[in-house]
N, C-alpha and C positions, 0 to 999 in steps of 0.2 A: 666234085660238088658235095658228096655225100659223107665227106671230111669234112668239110668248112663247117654242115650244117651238124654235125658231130659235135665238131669242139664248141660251136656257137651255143650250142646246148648244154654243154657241160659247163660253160660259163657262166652261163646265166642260173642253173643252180647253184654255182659256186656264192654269186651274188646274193643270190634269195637266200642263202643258206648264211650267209655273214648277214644281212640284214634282218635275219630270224633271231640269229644270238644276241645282234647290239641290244633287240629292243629287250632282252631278258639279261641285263646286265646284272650283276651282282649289287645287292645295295651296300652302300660304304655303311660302316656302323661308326659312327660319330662322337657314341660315349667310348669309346675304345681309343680313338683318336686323342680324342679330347685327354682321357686318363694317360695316354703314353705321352703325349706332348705337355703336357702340367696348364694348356693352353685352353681358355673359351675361345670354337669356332661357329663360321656361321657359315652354313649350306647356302650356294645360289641355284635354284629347282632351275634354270632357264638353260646354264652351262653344266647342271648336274656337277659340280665343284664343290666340294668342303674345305672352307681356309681358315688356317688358324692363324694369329699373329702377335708375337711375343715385343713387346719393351723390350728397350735393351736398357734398361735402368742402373745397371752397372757402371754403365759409361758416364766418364766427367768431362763432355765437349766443352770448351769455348772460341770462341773464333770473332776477330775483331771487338773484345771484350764482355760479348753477349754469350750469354751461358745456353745451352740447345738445351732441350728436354726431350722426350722420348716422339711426342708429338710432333716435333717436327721434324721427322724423319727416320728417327732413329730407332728405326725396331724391325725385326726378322720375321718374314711368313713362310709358311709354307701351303701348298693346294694339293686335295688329294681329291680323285677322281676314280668312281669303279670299273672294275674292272674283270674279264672273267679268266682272262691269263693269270697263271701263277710266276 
């Protein structure tokens, strides 16, 4: 009995202890982002999420003789979320 209530204990610091660090997460730096990606992004504070999202403007779609533009569809993101692992 005096195991169980051992490792039961050492678990629950393990938790408290992960739950200590998430809430002290590193903050993303967004102008850095922003500069490496050539991208304007925009943070969601709800998911803690920064996404940046590039046109693919290069592309010359048509399909059934309608021409696509970037808007409808056509462009790349990506999401960056902090983190305190390296």
């Amino acid at each position: 009995m005096k195991k169980i209530i051992t490792l039961l204990t050492i678990f629950l610091l393990f938790i408290a202890t992960a739950s200590a660090e998430s809430r002290d997460a590193v903050a993303l730096d967004t102008t850095q982002i922003e500069t490496l990606t050539g991208a304007k992004g925009e943070f969601d504070p709800e998911s803690n999420v920064f996404k940046v999202s590039m046109p693919q403007i290069y592309l010359k779609v048509c399909t059934a003789g309608l021409n696509l533009t970037p808007a409808l569809g056509l462009t790349s993101w990506a999401s960056f979320n902090s983190s305190d692992e390296v």
